[in-house]
mmCIF file of the N, C-alpha and C atoms, coordinates in Angstrom:
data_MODEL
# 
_entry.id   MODEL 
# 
loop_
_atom_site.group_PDB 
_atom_site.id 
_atom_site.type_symbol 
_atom_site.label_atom_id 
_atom_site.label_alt_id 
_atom_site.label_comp_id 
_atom_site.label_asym_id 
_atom_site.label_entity_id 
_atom_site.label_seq_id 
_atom_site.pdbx_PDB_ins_code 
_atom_site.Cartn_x 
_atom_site.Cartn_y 
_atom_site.Cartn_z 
_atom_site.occupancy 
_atom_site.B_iso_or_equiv 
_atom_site.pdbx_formal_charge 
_atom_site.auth_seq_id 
_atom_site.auth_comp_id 
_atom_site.auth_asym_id 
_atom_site.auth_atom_id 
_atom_site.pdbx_PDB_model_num 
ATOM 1   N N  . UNK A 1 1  ? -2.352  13.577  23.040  1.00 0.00 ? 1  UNK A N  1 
ATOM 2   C CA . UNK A 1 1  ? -1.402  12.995  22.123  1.00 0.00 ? 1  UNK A CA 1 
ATOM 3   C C  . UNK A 1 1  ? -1.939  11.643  21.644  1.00 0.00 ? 1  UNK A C  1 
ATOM 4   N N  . UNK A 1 2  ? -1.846  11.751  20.092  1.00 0.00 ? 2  UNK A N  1 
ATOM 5   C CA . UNK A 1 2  ? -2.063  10.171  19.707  1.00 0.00 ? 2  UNK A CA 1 
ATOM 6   C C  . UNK A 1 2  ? -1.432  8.543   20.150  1.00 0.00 ? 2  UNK A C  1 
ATOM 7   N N  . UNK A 1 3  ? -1.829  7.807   20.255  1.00 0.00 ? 3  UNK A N  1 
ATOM 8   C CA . UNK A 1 3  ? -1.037  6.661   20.398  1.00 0.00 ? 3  UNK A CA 1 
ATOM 9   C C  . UNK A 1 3  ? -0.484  6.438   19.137  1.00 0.00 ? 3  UNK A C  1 
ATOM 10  N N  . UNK A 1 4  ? 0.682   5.208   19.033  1.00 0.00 ? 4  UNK A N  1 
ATOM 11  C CA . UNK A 1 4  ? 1.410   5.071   18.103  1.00 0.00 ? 4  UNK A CA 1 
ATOM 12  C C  . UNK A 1 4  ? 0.656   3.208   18.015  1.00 0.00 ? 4  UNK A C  1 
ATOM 13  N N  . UNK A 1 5  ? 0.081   2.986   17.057  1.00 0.00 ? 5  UNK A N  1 
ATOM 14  C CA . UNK A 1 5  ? -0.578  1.945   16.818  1.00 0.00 ? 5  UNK A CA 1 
ATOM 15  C C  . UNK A 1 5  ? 0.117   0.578   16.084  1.00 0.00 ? 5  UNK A C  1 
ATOM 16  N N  . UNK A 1 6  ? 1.273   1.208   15.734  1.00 0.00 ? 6  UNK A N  1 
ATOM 17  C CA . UNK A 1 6  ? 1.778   0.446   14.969  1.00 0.00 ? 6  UNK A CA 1 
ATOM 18  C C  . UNK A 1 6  ? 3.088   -0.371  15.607  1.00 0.00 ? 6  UNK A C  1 
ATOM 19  N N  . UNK A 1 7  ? 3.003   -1.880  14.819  1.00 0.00 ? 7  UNK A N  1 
ATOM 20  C CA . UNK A 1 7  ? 3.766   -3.166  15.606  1.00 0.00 ? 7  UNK A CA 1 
ATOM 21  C C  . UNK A 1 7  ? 5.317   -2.513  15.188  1.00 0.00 ? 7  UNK A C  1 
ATOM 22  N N  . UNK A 1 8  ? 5.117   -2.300  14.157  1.00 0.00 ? 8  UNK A N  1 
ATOM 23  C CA . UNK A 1 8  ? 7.185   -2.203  14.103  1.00 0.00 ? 8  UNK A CA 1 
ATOM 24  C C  . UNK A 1 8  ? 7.154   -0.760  13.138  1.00 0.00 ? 8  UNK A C  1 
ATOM 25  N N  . UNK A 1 9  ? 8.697   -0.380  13.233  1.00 0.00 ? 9  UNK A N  1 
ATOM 26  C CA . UNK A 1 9  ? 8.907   0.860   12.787  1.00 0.00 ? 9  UNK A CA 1 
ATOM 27  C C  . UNK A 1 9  ? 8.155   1.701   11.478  1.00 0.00 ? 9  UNK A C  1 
ATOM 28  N N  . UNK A 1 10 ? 8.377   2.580   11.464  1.00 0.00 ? 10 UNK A N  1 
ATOM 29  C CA . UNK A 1 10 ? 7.676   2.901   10.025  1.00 0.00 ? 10 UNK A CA 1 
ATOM 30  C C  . UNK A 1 10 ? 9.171   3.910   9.008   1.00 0.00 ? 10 UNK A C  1 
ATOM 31  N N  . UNK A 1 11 ? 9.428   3.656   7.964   1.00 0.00 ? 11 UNK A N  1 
ATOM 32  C CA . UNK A 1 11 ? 10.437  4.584   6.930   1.00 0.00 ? 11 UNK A CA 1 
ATOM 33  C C  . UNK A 1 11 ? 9.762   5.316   6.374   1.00 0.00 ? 11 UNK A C  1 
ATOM 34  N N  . UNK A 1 12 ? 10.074  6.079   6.554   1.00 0.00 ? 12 UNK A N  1 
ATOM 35  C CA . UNK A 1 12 ? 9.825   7.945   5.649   1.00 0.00 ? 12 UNK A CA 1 
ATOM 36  C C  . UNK A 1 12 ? 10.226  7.085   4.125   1.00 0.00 ? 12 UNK A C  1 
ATOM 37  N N  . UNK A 1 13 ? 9.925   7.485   3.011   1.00 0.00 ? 13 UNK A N  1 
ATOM 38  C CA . UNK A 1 13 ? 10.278  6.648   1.546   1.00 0.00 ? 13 UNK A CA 1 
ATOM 39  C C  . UNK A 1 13 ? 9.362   7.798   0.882   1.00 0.00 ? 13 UNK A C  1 
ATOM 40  N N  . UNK A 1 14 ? 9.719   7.707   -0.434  1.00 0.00 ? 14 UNK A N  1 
ATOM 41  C CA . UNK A 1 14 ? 8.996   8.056   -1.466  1.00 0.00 ? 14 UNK A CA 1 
ATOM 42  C C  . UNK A 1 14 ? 9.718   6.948   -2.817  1.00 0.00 ? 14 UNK A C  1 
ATOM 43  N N  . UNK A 1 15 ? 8.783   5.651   -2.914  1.00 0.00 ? 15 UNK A N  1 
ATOM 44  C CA . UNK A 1 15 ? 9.154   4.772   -3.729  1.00 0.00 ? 15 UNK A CA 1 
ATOM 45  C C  . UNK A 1 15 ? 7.892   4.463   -5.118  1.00 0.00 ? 15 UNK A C  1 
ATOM 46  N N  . UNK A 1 16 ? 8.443   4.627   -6.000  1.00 0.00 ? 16 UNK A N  1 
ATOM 47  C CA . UNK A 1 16 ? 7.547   4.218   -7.241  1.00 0.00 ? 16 UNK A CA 1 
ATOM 48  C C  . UNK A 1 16 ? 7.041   2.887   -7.079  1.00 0.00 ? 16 UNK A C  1 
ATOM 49  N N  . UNK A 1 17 ? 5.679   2.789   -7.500  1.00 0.00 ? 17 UNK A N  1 
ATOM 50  C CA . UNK A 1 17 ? 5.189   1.082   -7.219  1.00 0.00 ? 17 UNK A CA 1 
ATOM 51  C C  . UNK A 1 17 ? 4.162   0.794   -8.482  1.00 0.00 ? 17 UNK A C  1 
ATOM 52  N N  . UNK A 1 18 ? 3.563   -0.048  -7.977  1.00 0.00 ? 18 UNK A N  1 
ATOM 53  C CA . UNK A 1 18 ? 2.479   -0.442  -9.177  1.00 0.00 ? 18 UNK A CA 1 
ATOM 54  C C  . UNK A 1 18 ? 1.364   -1.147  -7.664  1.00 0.00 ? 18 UNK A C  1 
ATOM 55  N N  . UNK A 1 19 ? 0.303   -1.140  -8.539  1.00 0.00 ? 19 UNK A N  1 
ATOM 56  C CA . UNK A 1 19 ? -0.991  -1.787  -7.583  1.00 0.00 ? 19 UNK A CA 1 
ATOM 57  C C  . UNK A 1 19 ? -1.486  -2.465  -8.606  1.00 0.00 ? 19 UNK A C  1 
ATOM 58  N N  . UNK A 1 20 ? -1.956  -3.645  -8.331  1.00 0.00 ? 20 UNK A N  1 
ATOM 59  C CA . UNK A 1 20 ? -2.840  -4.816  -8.598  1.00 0.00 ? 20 UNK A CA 1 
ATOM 60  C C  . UNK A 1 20 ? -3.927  -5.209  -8.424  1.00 0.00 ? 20 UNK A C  1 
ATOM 61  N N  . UNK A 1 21 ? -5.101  -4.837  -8.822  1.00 0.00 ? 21 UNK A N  1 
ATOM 62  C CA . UNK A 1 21 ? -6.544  -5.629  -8.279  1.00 0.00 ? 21 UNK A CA 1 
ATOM 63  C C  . UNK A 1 21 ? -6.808  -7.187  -8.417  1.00 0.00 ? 21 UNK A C  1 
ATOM 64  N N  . UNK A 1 22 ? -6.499  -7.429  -9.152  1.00 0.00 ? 22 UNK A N  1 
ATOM 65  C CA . UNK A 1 22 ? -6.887  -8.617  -9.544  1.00 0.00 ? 22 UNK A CA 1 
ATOM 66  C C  . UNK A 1 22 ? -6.944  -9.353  -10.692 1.00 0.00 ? 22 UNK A C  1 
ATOM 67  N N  . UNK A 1 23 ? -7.013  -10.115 -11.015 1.00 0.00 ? 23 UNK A N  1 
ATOM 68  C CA . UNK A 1 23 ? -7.165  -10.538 -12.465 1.00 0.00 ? 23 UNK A CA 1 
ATOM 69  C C  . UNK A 1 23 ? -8.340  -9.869  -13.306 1.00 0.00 ? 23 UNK A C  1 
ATOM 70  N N  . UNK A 1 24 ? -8.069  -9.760  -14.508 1.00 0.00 ? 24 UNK A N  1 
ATOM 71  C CA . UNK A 1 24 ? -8.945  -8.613  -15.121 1.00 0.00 ? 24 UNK A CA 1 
ATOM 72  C C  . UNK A 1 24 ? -8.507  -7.138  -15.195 1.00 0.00 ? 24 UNK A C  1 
ATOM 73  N N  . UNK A 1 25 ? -7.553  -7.035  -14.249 1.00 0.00 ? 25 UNK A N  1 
ATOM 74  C CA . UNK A 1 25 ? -7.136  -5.544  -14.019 1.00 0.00 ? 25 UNK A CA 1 
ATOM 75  C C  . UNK A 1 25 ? -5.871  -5.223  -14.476 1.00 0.00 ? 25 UNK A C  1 
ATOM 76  N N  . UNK A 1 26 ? -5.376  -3.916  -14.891 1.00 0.00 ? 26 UNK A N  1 
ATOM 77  C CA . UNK A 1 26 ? -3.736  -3.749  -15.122 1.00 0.00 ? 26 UNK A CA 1 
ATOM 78  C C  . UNK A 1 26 ? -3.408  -3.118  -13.825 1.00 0.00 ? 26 UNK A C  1 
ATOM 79  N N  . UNK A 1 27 ? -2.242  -3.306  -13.704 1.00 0.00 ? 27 UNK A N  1 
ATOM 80  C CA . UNK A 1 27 ? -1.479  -2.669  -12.641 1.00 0.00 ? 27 UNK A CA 1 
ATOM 81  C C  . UNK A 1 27 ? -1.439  -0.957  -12.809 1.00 0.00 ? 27 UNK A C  1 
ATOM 82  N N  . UNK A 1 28 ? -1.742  -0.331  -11.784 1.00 0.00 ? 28 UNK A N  1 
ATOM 83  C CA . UNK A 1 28 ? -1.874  1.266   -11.811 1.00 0.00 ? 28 UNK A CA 1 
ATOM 84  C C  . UNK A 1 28 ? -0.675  1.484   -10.710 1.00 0.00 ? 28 UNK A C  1 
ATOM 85  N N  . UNK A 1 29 ? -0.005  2.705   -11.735 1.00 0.00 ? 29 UNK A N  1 
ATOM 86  C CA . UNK A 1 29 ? 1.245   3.695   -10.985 1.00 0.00 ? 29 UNK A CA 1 
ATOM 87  C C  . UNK A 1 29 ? 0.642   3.794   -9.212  1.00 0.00 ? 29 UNK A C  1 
ATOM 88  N N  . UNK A 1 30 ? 1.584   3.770   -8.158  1.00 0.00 ? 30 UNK A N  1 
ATOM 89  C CA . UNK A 1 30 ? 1.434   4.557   -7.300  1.00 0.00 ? 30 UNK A CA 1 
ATOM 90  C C  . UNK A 1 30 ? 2.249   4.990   -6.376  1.00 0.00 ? 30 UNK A C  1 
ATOM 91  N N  . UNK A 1 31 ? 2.342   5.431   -5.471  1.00 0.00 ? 31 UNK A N  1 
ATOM 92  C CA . UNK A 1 31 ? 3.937   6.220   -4.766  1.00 0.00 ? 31 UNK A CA 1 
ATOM 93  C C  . UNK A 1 31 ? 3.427   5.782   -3.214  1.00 0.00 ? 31 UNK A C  1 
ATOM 94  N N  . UNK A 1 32 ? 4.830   5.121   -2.839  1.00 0.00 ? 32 UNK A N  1 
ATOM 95  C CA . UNK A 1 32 ? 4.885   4.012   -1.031  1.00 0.00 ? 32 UNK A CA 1 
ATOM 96  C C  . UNK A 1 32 ? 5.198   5.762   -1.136  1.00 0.00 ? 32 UNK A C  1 
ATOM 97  N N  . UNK A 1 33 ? 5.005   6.503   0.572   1.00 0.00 ? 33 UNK A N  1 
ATOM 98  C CA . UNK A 1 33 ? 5.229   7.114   1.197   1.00 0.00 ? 33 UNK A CA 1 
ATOM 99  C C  . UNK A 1 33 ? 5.659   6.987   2.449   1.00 0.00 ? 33 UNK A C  1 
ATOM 100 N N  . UNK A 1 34 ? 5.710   5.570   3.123   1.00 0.00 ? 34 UNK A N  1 
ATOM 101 C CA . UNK A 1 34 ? 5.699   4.724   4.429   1.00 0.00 ? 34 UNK A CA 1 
ATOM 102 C C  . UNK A 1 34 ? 6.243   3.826   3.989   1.00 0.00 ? 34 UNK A C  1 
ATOM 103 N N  . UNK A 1 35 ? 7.064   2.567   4.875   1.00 0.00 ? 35 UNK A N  1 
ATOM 104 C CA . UNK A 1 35 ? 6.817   1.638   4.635   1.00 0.00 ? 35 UNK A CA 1 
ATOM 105 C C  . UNK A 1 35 ? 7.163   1.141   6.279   1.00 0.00 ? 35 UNK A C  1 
ATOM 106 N N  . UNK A 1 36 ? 6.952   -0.271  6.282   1.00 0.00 ? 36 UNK A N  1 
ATOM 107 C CA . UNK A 1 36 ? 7.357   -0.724  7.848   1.00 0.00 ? 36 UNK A CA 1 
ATOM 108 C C  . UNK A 1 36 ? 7.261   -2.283  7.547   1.00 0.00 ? 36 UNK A C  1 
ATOM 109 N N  . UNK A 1 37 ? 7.453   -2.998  8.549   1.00 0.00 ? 37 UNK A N  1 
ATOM 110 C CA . UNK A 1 37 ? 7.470   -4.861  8.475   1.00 0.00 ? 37 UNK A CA 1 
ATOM 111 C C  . UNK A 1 37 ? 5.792   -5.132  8.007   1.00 0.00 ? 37 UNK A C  1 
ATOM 112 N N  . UNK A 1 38 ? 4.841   -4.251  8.590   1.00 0.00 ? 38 UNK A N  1 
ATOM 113 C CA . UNK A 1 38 ? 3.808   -4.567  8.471   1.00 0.00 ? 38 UNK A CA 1 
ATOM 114 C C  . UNK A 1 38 ? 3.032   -3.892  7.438   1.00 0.00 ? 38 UNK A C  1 
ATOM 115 N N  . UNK A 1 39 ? 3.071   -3.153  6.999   1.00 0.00 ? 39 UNK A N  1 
ATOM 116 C CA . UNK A 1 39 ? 2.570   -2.151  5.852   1.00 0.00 ? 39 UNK A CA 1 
ATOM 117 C C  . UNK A 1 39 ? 2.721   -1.207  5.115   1.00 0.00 ? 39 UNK A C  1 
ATOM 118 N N  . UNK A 1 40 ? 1.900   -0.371  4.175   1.00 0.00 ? 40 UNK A N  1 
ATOM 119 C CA . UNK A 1 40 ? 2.755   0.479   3.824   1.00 0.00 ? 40 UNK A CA 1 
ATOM 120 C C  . UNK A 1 40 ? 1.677   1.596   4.030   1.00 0.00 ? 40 UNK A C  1 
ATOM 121 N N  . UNK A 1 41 ? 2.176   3.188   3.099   1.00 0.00 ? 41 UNK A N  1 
ATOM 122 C CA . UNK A 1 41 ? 1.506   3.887   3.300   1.00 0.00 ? 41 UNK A CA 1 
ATOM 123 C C  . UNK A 1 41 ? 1.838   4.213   2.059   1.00 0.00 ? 41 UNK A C  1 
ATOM 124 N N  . UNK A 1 42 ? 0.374   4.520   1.303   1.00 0.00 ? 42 UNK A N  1 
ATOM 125 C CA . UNK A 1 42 ? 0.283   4.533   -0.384  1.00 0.00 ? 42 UNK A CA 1 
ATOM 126 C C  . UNK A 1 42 ? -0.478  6.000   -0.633  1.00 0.00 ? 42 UNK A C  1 
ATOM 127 N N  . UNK A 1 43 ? 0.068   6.265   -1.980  1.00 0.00 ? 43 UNK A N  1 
ATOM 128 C CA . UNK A 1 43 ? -0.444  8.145   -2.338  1.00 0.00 ? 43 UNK A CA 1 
ATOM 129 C C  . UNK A 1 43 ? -1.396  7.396   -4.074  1.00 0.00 ? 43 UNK A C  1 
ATOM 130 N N  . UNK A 1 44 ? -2.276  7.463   -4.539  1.00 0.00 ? 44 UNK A N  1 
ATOM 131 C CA . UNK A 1 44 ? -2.696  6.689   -5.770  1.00 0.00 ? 44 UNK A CA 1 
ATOM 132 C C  . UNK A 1 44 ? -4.076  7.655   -6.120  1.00 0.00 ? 44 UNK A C  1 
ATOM 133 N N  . UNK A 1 45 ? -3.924  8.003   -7.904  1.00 0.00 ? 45 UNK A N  1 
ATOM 134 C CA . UNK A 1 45 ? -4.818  8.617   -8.111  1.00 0.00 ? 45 UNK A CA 1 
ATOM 135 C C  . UNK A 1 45 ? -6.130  7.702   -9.061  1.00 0.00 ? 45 UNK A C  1 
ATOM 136 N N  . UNK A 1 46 ? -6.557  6.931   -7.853  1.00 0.00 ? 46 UNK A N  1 
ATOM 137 C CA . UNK A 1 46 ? -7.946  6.471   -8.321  1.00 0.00 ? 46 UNK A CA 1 
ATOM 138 C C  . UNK A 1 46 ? -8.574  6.422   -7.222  1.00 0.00 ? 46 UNK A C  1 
ATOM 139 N N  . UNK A 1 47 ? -9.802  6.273   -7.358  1.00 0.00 ? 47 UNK A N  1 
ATOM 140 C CA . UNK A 1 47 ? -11.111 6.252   -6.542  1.00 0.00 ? 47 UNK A CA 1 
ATOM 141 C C  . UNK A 1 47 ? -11.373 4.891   -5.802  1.00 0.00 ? 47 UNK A C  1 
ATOM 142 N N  . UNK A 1 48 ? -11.434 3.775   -6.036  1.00 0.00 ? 48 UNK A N  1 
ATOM 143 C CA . UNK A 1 48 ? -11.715 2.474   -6.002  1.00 0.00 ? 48 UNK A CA 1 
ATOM 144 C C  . UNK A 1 48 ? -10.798 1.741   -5.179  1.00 0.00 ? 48 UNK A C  1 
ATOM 145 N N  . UNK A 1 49 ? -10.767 1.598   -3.907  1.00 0.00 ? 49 UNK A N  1 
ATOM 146 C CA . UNK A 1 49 ? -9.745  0.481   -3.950  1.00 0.00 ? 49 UNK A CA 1 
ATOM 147 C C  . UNK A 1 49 ? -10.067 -0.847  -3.176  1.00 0.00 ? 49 UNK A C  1 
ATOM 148 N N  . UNK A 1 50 ? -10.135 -2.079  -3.799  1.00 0.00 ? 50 UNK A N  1 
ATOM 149 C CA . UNK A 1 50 ? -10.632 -3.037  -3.280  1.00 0.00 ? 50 UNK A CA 1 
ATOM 150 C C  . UNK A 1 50 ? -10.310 -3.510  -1.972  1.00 0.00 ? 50 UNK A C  1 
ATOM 151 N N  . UNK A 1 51 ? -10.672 -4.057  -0.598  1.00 0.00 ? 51 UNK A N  1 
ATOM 152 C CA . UNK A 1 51 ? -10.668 -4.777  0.285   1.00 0.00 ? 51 UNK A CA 1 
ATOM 153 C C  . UNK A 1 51 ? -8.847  -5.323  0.276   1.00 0.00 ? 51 UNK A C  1 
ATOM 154 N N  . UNK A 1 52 ? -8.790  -5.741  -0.841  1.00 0.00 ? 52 UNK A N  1 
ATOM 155 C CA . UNK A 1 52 ? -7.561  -6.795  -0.993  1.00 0.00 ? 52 UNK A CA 1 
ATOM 156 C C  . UNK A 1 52 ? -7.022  -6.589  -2.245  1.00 0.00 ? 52 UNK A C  1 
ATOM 157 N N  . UNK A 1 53 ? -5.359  -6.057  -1.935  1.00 0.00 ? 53 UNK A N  1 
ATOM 158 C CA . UNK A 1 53 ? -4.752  -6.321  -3.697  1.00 0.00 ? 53 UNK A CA 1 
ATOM 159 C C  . UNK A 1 53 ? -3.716  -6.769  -3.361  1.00 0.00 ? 53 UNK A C  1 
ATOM 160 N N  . UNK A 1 54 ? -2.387  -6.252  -4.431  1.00 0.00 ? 54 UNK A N  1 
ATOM 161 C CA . UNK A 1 54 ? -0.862  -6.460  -4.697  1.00 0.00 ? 54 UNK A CA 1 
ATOM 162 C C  . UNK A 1 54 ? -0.319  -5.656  -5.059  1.00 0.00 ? 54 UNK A C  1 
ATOM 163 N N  . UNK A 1 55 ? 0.479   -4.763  -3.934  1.00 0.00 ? 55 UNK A N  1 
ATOM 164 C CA . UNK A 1 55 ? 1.470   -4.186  -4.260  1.00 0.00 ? 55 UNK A CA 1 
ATOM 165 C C  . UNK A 1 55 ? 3.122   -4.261  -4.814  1.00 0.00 ? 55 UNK A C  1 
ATOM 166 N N  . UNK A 1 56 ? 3.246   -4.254  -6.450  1.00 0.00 ? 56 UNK A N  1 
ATOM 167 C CA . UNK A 1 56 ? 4.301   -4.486  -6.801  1.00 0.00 ? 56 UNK A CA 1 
ATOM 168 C C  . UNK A 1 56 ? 5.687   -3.611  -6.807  1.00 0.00 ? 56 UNK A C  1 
ATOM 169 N N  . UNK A 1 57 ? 6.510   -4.150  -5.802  1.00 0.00 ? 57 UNK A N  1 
ATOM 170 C CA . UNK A 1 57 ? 7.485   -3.194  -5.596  1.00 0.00 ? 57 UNK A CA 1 
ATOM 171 C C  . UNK A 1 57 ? 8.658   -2.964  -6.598  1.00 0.00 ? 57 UNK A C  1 
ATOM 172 N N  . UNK A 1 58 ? 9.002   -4.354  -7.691  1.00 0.00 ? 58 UNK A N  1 
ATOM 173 C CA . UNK A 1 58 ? 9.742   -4.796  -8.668  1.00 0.00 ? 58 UNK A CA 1 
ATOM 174 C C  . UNK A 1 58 ? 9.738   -5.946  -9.148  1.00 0.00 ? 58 UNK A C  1 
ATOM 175 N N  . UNK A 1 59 ? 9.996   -6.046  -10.866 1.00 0.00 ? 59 UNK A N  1 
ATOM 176 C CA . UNK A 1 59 ? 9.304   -7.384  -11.538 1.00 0.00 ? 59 UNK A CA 1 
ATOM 177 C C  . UNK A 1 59 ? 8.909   -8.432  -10.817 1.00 0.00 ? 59 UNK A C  1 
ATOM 178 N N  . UNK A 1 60 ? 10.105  -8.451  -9.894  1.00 0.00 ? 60 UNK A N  1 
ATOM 179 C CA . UNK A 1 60 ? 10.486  -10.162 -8.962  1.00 0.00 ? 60 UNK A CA 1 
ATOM 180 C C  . UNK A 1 60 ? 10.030  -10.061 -7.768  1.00 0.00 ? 60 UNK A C  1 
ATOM 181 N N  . UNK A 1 61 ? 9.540   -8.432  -6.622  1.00 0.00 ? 61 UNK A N  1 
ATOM 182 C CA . UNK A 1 61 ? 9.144   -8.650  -5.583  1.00 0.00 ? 61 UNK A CA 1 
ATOM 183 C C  . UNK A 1 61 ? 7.582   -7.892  -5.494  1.00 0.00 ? 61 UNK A C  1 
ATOM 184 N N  . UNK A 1 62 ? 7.103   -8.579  -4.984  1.00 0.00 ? 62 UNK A N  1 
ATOM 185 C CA . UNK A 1 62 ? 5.412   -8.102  -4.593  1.00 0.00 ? 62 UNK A CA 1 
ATOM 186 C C  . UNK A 1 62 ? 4.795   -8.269  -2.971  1.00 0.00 ? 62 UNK A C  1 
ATOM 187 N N  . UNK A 1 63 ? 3.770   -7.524  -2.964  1.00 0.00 ? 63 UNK A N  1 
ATOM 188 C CA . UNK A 1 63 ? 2.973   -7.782  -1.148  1.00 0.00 ? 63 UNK A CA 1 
ATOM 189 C C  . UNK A 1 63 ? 2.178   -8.391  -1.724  1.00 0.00 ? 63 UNK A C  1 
ATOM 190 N N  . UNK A 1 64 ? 0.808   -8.949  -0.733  1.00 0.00 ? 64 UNK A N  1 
ATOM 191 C CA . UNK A 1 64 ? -0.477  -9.200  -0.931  1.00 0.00 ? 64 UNK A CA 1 
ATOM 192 C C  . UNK A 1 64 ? -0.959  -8.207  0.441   1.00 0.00 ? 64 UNK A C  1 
ATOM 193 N N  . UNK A 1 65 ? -2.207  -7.022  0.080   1.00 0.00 ? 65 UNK A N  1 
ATOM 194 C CA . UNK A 1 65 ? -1.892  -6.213  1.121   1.00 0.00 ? 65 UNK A CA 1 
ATOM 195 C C  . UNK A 1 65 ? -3.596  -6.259  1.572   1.00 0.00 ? 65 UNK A C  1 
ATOM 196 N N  . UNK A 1 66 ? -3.757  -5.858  2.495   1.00 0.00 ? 66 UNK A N  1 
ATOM 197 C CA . UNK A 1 66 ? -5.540  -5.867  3.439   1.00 0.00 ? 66 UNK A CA 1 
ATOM 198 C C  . UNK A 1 66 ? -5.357  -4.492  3.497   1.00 0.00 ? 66 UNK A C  1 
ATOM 199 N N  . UNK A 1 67 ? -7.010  -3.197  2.883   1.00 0.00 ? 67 UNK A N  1 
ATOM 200 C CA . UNK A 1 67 ? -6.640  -1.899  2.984   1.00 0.00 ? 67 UNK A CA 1 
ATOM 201 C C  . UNK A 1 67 ? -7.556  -2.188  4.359   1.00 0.00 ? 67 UNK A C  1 
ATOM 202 N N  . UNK A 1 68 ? -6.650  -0.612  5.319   1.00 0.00 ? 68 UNK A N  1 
ATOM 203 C CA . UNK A 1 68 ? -6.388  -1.014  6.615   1.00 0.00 ? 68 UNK A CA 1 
ATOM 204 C C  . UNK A 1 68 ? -7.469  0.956   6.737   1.00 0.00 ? 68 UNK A C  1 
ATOM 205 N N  . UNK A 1 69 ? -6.909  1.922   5.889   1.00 0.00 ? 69 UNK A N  1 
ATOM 206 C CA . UNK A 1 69 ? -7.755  3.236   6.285   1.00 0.00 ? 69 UNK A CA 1 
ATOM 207 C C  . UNK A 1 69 ? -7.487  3.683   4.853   1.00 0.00 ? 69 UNK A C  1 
ATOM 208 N N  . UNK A 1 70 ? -8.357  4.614   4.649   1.00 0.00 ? 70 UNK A N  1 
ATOM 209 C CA . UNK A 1 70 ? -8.544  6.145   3.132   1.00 0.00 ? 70 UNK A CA 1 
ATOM 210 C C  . UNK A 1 70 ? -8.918  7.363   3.788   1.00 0.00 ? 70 UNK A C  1 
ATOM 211 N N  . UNK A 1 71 ? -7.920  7.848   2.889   1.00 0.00 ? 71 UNK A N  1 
ATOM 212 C CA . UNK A 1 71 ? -8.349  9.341   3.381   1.00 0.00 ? 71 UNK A CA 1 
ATOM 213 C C  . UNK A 1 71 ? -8.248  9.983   2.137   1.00 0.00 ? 71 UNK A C  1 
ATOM 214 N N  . UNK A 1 72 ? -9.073  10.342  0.928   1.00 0.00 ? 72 UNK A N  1 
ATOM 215 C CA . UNK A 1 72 ? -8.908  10.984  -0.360  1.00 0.00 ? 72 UNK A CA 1 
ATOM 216 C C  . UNK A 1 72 ? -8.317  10.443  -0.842  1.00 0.00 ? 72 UNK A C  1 
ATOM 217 N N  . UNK A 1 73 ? -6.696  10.326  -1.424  1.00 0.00 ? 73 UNK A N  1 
ATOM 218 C CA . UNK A 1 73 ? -5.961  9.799   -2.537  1.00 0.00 ? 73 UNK A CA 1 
ATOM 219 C C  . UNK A 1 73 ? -4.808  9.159   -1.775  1.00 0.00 ? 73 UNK A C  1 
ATOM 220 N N  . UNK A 1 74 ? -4.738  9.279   -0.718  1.00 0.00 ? 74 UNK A N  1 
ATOM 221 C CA . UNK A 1 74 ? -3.690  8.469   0.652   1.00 0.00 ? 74 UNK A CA 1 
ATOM 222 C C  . UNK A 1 74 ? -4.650  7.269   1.435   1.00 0.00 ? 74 UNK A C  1 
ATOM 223 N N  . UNK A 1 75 ? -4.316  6.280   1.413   1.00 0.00 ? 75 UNK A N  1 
ATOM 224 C CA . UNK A 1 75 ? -4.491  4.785   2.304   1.00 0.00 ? 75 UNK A CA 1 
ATOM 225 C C  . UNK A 1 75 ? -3.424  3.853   2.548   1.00 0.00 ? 75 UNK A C  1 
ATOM 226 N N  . UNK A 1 76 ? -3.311  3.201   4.110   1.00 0.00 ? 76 UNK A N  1 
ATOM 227 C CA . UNK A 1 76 ? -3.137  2.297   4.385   1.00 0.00 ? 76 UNK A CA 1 
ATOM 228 C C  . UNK A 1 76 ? -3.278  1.167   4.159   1.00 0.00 ? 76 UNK A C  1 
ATOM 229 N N  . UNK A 1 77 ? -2.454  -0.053  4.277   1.00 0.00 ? 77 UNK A N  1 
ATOM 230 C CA . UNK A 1 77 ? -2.311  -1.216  3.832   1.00 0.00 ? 77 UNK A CA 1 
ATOM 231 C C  . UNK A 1 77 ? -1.472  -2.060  4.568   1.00 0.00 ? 77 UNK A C  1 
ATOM 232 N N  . UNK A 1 78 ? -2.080  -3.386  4.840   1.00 0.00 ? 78 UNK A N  1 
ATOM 233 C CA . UNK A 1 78 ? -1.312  -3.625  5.899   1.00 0.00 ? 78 UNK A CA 1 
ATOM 234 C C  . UNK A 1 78 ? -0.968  -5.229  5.244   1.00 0.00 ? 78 UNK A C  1 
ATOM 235 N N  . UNK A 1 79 ? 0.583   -5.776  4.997   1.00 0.00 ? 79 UNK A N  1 
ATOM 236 C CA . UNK A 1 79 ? 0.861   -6.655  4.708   1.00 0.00 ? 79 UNK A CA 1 
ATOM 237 C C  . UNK A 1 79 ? 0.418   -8.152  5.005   1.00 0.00 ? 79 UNK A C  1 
ATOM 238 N N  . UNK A 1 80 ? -0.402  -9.199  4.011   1.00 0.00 ? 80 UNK A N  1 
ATOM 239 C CA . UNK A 1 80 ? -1.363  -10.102 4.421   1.00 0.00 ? 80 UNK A CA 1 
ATOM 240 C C  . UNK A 1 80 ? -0.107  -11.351 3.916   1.00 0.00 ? 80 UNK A C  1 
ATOM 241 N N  . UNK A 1 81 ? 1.040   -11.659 3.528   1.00 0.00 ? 81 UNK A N  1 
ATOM 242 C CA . UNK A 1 81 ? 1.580   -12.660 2.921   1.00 0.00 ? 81 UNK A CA 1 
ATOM 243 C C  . UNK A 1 81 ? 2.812   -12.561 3.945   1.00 0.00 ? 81 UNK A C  1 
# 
């Protein structure tokens, strides 16, 4: 049996979001599938994903997130702010 690695709970969700690279970049669609105090768990159809972005949850609220694992079009992210 796996261990459970994670500091605090995790929510089952399926929430619409946006992702952020950085300046220079537009924000790309993507779908929370997870979420918890510490991170989330993201579904996104691009290839690329930098070290460090911003996940925008609504106009007024955002993460700054550290990618944490990838697996094809699903990765982890673990809340840096």
């Amino acid at each position: 049996m796996l261990a459970n690695r994670r500091r605090s709970e995790r929510r089952v969700c399926t929430r619409l979001a946006k992702i952020h690279f950085g300046a220079g970049s537009l924000p790309r669609d993507c779908t929370i599938t997870d979420i918890s105090d510490g991170g989330v768990k993201v579904v996104a159809e691009f290839i690329e994903v930098p070290p460090q972005f911003t996940i925008i949850f609504a106009p007024d609220y955002s993460r700054q997130c550290r990618l944490r694992w990838r697996i094809g079009c699903e990765f982890g992210a673990e809340f840096t702010d």
